[in-house]
C-alpha positions in Angstrom: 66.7 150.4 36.0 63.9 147.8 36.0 59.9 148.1 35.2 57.1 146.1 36.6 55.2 143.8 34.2 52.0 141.7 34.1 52.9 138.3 31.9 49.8 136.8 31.5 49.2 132.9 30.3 46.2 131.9 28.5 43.7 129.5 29.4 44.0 126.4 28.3 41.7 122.9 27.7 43.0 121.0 30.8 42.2 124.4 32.9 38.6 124.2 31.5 38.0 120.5 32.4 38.7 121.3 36.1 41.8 119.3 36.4 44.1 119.7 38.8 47.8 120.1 37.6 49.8 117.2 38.5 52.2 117.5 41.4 55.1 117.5 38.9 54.4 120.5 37.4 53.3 122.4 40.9 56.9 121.4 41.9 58.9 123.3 38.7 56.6 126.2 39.2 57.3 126.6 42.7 60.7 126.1 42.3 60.6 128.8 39.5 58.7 131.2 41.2 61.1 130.4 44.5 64.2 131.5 42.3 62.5 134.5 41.3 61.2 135.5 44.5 65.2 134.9 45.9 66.2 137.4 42.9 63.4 140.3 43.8 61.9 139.8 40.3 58.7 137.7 41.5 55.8 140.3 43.2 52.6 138.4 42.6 50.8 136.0 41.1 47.4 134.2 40.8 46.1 131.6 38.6 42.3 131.4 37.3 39.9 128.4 36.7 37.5 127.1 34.8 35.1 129.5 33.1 32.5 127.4 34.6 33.2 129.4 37.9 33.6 132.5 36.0 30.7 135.5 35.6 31.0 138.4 32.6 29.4 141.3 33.4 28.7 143.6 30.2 27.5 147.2 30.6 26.0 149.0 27.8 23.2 152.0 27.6 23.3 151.9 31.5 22.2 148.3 32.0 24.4 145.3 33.2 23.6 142.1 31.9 25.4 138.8 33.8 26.6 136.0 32.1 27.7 132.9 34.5 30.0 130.4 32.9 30.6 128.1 31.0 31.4 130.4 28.3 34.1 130.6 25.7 36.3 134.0 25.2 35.1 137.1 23.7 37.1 140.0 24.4 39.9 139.0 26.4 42.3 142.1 26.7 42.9 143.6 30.1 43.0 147.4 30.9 43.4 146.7 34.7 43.4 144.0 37.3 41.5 144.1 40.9 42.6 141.5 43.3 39.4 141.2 46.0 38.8 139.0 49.3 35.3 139.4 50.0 32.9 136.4 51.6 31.0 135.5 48.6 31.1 135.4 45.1 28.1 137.5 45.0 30.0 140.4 46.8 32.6 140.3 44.1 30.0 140.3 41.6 28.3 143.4 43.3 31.9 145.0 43.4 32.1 144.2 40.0 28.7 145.9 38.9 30.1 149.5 41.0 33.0 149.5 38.8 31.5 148.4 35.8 28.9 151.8 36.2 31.5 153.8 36.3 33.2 152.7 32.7 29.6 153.3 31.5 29.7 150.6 28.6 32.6 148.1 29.0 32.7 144.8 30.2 34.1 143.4 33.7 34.8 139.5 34.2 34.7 137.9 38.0 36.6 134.8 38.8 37.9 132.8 42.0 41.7 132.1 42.1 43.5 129.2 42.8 44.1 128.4 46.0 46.1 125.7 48.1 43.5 123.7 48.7 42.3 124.3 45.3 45.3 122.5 44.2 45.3 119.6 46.8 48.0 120.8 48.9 46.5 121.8 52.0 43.1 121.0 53.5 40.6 123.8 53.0 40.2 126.1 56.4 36.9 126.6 58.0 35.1 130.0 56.8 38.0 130.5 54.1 37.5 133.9 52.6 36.6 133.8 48.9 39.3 135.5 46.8 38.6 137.0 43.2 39.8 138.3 40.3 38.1 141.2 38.7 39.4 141.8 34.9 38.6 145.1 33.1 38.5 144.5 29.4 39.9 147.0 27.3 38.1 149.5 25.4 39.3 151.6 22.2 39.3 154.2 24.8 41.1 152.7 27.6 43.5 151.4 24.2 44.0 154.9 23.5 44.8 156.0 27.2 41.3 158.6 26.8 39.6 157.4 30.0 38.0 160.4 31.4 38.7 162.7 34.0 35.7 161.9 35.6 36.2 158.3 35.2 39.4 158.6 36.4 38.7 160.3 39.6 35.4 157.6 40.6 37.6 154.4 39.9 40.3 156.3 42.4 37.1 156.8 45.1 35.8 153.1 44.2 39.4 151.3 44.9 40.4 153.3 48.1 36.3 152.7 49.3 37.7 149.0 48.5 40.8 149.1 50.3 39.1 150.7 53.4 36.6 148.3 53.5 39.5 145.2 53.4 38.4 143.9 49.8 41.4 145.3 47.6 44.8 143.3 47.8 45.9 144.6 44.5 44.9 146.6 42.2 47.1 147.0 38.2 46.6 149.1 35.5 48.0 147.9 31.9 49.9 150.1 29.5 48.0 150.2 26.0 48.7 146.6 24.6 50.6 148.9 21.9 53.6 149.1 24.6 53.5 144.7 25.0 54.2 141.5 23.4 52.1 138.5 22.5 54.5 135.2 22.8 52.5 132.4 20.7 54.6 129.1 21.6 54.3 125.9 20.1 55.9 122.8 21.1 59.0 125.7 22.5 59.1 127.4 19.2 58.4 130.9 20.6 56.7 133.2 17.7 56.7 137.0 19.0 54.0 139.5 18.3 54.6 143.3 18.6 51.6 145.4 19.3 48.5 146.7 19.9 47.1 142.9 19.6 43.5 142.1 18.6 41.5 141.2 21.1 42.5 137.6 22.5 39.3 135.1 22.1 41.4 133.6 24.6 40.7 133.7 28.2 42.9 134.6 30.7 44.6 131.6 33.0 46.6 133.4 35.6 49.3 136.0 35.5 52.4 136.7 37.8 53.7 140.2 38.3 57.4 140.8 37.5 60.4 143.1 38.0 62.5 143.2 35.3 64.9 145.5 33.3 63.0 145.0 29.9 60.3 143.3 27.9 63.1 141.7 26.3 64.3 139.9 29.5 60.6 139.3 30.3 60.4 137.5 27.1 63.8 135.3 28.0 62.0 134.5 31.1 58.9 133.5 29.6 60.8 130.5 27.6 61.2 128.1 31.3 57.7 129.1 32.2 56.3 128.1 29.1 58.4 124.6 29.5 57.1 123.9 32.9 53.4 124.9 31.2 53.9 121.9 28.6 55.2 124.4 25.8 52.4 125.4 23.8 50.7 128.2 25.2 49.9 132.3 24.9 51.5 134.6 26.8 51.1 138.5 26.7 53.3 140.7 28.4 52.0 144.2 29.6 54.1 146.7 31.4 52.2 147.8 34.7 51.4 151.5 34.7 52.3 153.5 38.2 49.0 153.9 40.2 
């Protein structure tokens, strides 16, 4: 018996300067992620930028105000993830805006993900499509599992509109954080935290997508990954909730 889970790392200093990671570290993630793969474990996974190419999107008494980054976390908890290939930016914003009408007031954060070229191993192709993250924030409702019918039924219409149309690769919803774990490590020293969390001020860095027996073995994995990540790093771990 396994379960799909979301282990998310947090954004760090050296992600927010627009470094690259060195070559060194690419190497032990791919060969990590290479073993997993072998094993069936490894699903998916994406990593996130700088906020400077982020935009938050925050919907309240029927209007959406856009916020392009920089910008430091606010409410960094994630009810569900959207994985979009679109040609612009400004097409995953507009995506972005649909959904974020139908929470009513919530808040919706669009960023590119890493690619290859993004990381200096390939050169970038000619009319490369622009992939995106969009990242619901939780609510109290979506916390509580109390989305609404209604709501229910017009994010279904919205995401298969999205797959017919060739813009939805993926698309997770997140237990209540009251089913995952926050992992705080320092320097290796892994502190665990049961929850429902309080909303991280940090934001998110990238996640990969994992088939394991138990959060407990999720949380033996997470020590290596944290290693390779230079030890001192957040990591919350969410079990995936069948679509």
């Amino acid at each position: 018996m396994t379960m799909k889970l979301l282990m998310m790392h947090r954004h760090d200093a050296h992600t927010e300067a627009g470094k690259a990671p060195p070559p060194e570290l690419i190497a032990k993630m791919g060969e990590y992620i290479g073993e997993h793969v072998a094993k069936g474990q490894f699903l998916g996974g994406e990593g996130l930028g700088r906020s400077a190419n982020r935009t938050r999107l925050t919907f309240r008494g029927g209007e959406c105000t856009v916020k392009h980054g920089p910008y430091k976390g606010e409410n960094e908890l994630p009810n569900a993830v959207l994985l979009l290939t679109v040609a612009s930016k400004e097409q995953a914003i507009d995506w972005g805006r649909r959904y974020g009408k139908i929470l009513g007031d919530g808040e919706i954060e669009v960023g590119p993900v890493h690619e290859p070229w993004d990381l200096g191993l390939m050169p970038k192709p000619e009319n490369a499509p622009f992939r995106a993250l969009l990242i619901e924030k939780a609510d109290a409702a979506s916390e509580a599992g109390a989305r609404s019918t209604k709501q229910k039924a017009d994010l279904t219409r919205l995401k298969t509109e999205m797959t017919k149309a060739g813009v939805l690769s993926t698309a997770l919803n997140l237990a209540p954080s009251s089913r995952g774990k926050r992992l705080i490590y320092n320097d290796n020293e892994l502190k665990v935290i049961d929850g429902p969390f309080a909303e991280s001020k940090e934001l998110v860095g990238g996640f990969s997508i994992m088939q394991l027996p138990s959060i407990e073995a999720a949380i033996q994995e997470t020590r290596r990954y944290a290693e390779i990540l230079g030890g001192t790093l957040e990591i919350d771990i969410r079990p995936i909730e069948d679509q």
